[in-house]
VOZAKE-296539 format. One record per residue: residue number from 1; x, y, z of N, C-alpha, C, O in turn. Coordinates in nm, 3 decimals. Atoms other than C-alpha are relative to their C-alpha. Layout:
# residues N
  nr     n_X     n_Y     n_Z    ca_X    ca_Y    ca_Z     c_X     c_Y     c_Z     o_X     o_Y     o_Z
 NUM       X       Y       Z       X       Y       Z       X       Y       Z       X       Y       Z
...
# end
This chain:
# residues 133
  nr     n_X     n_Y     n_Z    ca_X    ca_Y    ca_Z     c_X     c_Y     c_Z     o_X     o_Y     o_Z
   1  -0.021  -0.140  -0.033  -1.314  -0.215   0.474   0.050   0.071  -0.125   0.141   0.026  -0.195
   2  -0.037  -0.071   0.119  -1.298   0.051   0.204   0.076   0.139   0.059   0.047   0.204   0.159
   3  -0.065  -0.112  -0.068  -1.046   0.324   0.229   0.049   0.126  -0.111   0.105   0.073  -0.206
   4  -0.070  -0.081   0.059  -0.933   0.663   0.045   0.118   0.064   0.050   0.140   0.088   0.169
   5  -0.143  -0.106  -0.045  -0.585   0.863   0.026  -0.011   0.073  -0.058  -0.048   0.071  -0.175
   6  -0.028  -0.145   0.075  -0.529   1.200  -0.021   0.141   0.005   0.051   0.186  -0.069   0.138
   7  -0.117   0.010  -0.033  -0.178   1.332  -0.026   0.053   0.129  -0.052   0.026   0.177  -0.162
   8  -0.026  -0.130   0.043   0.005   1.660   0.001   0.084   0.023   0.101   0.089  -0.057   0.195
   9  -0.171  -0.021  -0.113   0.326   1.801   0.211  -0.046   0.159   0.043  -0.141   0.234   0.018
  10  -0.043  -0.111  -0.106   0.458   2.076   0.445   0.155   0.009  -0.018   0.243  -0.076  -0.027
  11  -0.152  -0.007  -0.063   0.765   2.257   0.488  -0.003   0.066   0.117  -0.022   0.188   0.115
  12  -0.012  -0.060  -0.159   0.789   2.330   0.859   0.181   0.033   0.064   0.276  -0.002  -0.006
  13  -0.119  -0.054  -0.043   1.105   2.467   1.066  -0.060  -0.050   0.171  -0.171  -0.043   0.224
  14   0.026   0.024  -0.217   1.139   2.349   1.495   0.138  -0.068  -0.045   0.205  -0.091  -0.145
  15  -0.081   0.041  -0.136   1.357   2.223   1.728  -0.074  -0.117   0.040  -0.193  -0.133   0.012
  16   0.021   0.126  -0.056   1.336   1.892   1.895   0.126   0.002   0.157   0.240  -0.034   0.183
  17  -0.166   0.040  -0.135   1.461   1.953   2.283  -0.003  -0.151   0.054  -0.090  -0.238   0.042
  18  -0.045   0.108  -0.084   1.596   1.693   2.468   0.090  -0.130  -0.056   0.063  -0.196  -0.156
  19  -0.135   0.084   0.079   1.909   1.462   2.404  -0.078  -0.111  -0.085  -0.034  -0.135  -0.198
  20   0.019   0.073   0.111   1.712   1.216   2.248   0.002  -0.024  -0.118   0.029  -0.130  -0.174
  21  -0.025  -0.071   0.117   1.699   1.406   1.951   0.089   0.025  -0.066   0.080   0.071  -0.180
  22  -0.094  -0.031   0.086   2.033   1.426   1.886  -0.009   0.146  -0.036  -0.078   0.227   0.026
  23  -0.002  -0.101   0.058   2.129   1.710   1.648  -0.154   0.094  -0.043  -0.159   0.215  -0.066
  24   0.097  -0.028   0.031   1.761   1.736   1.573  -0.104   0.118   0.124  -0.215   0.169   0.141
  25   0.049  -0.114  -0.130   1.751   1.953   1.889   0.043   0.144  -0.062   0.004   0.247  -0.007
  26  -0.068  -0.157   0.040   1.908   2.256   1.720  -0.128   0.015  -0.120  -0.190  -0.087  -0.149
  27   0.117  -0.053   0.088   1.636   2.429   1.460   0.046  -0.044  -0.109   0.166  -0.054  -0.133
  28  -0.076   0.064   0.104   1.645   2.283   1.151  -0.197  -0.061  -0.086  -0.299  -0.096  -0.027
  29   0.109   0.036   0.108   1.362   2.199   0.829  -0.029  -0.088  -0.040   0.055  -0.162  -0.092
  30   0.033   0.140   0.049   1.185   1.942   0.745  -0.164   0.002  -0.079  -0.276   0.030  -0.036
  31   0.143   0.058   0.079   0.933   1.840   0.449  -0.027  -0.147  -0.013   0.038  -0.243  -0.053
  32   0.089   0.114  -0.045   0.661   1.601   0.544  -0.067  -0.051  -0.131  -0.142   0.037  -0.174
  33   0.110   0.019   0.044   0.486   1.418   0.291  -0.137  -0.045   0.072  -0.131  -0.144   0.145
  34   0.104   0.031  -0.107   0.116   1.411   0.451  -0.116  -0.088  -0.066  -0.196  -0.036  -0.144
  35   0.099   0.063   0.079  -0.105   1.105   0.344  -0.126   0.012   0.114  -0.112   0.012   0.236
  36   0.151   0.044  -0.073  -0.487   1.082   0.466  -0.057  -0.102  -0.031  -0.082  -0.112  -0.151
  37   0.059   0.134   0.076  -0.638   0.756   0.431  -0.134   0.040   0.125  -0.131   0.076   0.242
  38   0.119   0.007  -0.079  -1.011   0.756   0.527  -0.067  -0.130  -0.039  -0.069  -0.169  -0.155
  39   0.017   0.158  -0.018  -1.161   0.389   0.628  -0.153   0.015  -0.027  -0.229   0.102   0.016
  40   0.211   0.001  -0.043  -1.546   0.328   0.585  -0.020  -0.160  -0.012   0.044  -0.235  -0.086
  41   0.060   0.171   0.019  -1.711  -0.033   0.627  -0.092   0.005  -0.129  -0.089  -0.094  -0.202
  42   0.055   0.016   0.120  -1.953   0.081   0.339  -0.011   0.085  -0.102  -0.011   0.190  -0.037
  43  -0.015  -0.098   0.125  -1.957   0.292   0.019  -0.154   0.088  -0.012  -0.245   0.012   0.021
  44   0.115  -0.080  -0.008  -2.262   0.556  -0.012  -0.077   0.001  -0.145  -0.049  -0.044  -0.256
  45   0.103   0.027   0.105  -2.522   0.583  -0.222   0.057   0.027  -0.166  -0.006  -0.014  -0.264
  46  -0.116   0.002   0.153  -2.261   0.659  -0.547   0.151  -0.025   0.012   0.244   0.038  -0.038
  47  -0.073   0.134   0.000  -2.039   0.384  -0.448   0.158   0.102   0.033   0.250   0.095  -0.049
  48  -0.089  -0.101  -0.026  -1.781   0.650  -0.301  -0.015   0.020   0.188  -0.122   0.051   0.240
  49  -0.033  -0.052  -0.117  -1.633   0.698   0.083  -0.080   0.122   0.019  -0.192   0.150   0.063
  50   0.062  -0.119   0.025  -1.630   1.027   0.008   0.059   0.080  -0.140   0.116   0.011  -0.225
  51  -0.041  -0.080   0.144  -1.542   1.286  -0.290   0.153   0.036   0.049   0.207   0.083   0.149
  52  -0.170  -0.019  -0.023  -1.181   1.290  -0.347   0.059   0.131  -0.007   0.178   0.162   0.008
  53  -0.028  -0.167   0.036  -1.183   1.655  -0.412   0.001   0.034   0.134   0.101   0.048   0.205
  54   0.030  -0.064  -0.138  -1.367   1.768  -0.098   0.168  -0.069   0.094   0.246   0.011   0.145
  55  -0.074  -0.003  -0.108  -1.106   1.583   0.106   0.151   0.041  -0.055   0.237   0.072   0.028
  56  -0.129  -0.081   0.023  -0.804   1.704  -0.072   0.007   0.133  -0.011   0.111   0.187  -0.051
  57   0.014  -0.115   0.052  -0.925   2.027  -0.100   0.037   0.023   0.225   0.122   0.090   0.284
  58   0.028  -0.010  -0.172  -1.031   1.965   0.352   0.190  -0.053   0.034   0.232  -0.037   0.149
  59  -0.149   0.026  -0.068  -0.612   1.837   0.364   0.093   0.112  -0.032   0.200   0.148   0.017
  60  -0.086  -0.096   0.074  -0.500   2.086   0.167  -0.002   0.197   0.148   0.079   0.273   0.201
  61   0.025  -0.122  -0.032  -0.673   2.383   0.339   0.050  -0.035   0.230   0.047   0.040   0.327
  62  -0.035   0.023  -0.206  -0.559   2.207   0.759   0.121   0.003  -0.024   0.193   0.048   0.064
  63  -0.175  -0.021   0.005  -0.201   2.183   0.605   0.070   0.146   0.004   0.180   0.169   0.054
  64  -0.025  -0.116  -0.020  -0.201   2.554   0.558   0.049   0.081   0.123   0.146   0.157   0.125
  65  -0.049  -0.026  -0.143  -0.201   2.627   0.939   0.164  -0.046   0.053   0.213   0.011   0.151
  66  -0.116   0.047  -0.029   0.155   2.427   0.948   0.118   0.028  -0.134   0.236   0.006  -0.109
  67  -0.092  -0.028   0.105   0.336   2.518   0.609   0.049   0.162   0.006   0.001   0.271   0.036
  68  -0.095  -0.110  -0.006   0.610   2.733   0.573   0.021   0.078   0.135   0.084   0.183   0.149
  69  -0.046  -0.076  -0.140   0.607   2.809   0.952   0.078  -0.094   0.093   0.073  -0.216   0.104
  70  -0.067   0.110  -0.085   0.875   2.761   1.238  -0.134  -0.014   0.137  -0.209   0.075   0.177
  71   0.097   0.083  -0.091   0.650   2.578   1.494   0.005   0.038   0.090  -0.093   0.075   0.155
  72   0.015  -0.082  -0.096   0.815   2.704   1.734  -0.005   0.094   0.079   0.023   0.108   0.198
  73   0.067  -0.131  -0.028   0.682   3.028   1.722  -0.153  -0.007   0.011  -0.225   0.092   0.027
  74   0.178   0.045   0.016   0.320   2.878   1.708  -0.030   0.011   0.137   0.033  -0.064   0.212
  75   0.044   0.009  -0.085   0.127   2.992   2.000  -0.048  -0.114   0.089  -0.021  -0.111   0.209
  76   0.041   0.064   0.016  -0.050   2.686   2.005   0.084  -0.114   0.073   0.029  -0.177   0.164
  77  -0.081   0.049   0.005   0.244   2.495   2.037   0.108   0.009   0.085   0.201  -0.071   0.098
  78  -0.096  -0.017  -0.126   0.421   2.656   2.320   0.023  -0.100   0.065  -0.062  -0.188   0.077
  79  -0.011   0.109  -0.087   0.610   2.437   2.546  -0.047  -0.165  -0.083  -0.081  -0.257  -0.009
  80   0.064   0.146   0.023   0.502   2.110   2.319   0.154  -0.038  -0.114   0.228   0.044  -0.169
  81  -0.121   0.021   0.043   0.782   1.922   2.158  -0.092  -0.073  -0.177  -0.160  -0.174  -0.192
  82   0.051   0.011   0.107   0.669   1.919   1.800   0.005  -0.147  -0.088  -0.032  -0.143  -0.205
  83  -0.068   0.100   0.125   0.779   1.572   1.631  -0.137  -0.034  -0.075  -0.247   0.019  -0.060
  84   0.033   0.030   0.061   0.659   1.375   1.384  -0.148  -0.072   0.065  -0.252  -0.044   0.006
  85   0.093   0.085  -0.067   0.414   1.145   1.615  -0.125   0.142   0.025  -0.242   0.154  -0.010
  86   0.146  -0.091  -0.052   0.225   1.457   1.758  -0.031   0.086  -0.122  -0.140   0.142  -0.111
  87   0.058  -0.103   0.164   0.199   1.671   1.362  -0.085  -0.105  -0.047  -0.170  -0.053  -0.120
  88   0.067   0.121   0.041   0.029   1.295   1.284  -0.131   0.053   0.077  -0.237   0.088   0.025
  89   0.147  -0.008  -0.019  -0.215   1.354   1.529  -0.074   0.105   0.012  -0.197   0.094   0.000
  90   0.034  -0.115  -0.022  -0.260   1.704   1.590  -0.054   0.017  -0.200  -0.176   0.024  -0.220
  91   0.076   0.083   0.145  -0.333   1.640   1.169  -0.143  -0.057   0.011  -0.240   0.010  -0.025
  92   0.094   0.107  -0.020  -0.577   1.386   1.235  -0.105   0.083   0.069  -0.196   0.106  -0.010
  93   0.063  -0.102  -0.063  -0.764   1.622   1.479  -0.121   0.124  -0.069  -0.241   0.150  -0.068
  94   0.067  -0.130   0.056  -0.800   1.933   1.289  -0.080  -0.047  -0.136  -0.181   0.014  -0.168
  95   0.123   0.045   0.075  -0.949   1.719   0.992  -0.128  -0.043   0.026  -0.226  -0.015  -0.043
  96   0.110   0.034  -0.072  -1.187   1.554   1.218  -0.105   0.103   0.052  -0.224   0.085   0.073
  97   0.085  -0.084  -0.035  -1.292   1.867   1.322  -0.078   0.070  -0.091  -0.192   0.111  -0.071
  98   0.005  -0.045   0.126  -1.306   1.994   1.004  -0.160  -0.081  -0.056  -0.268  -0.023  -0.054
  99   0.102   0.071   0.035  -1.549   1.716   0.873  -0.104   0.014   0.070  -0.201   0.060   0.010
 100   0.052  -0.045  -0.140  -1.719   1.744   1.210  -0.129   0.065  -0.063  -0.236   0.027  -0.110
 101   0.064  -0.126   0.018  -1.832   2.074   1.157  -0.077   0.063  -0.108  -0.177   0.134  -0.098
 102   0.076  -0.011   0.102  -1.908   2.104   0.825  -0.041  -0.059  -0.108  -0.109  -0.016  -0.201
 103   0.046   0.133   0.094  -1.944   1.800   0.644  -0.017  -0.147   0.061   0.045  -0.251   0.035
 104   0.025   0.109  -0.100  -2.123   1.578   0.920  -0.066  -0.148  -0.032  -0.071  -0.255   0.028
 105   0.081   0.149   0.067  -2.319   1.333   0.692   0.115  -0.094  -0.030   0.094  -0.215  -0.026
 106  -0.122   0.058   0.059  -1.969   1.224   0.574   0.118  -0.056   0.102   0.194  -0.153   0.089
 107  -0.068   0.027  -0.143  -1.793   1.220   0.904  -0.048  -0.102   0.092   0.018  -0.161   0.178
 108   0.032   0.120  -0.049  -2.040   0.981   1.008   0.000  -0.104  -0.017  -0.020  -0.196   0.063
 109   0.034   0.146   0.050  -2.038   0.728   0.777   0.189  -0.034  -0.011   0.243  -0.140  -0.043
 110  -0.178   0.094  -0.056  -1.619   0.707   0.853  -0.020  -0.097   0.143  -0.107  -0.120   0.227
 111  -0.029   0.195  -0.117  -1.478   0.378   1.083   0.198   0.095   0.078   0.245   0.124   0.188
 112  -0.116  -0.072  -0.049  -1.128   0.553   1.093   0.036   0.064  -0.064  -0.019   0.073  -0.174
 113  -0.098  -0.084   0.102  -0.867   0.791   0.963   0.127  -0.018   0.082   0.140  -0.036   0.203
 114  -0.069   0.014  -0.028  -0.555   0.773   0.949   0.100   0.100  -0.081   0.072   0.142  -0.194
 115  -0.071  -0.147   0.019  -0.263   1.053   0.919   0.148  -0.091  -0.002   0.182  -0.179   0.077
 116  -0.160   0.047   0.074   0.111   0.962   0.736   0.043   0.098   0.033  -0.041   0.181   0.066
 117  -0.094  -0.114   0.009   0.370   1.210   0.768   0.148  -0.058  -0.048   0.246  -0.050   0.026
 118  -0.174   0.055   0.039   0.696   1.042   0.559   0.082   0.156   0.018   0.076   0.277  -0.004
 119  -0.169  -0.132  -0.028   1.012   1.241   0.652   0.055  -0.023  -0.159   0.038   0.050  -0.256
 120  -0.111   0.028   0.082   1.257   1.049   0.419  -0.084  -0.172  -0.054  -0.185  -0.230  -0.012
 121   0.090   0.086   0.082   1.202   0.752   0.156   0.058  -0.139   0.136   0.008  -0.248   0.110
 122   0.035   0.099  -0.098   1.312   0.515   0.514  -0.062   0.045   0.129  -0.030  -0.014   0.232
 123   0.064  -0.083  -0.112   1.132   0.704   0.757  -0.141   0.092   0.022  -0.171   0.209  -0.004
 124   0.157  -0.121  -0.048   0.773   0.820   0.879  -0.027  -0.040   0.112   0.043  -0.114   0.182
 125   0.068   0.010  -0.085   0.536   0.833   1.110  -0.149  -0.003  -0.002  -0.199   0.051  -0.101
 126   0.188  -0.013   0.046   0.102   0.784   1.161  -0.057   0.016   0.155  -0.035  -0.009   0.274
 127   0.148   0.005  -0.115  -0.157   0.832   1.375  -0.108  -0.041  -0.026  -0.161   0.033  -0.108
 128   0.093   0.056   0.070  -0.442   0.627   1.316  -0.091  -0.022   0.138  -0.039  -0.061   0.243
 129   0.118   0.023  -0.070  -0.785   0.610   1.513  -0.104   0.000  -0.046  -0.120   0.052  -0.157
 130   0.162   0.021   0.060  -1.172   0.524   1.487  -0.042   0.135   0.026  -0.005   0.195   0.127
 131   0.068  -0.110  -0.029  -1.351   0.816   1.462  -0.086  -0.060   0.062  -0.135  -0.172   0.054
 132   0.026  -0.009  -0.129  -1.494   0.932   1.780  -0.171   0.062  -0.108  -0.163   0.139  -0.205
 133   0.132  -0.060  -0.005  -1.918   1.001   1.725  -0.091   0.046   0.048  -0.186   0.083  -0.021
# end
């Protein structure tokens, strides 16, 4: 299995209700580093997943929708308890769709992707699945 990373952050602002959370229930900031690793079983006709540009350019431009905003003012997002597990996949998603839609030759020849979000240098979180075809 052959795989690429791209890699690029967020500074987001939320709330985390419910005691589990601890202090992390009161509003409060947090920068994500956001890795993308994309999986393929085989390399394409110029021995490449895909172009490391296009997909840092495709992480760069889905991170936009989540940087520098509090979350939970995000329509989108009403009522949803923002952590780290669901920005992994709700991540994972909007790239998929992304590729999807407009770069489908490339979206097909992926196996999986997978979405990082490090908090702190002992702490992250991923979401990792086969792309759906």
């Amino acid at each position: 299995m052959y795989s690429i990373t791209v890699r690029n952050n967020i500074l987001i602002a939320h709330s985390l209700p419910g005691d589990v959370f601890g202090p992390a229930q009161n509003m409060h900031g947090a920068t994500y580093i956001v890795d993308a690793e994309f999986f393929s079983v085989n390399v394409n006709k110029y021995n490449i997943i895909m172009d490391l540009g296009l997909v840092t350019n495709i992480l760069a431009e889905v991170l936009k929708f989540y940087s520098y905003k509090n979350l939970d003012e995000v329509d989108e997002f009403k009522d949803i308890i923002t952590s780290t597990e669901f920005l992994a996949k709700d991540i994972y998603e909007r790239i998929c769709n992304r590729l999807k839609k407009d770069f489908n030759e490339d979206y097909q020849t992926l196996h999986k992707l997978k979405i990082t979000l490090t908090e702190s240098n002992v702490a992250w979180a991923s979401f990792e699945k086969e792309i759906d075809k």
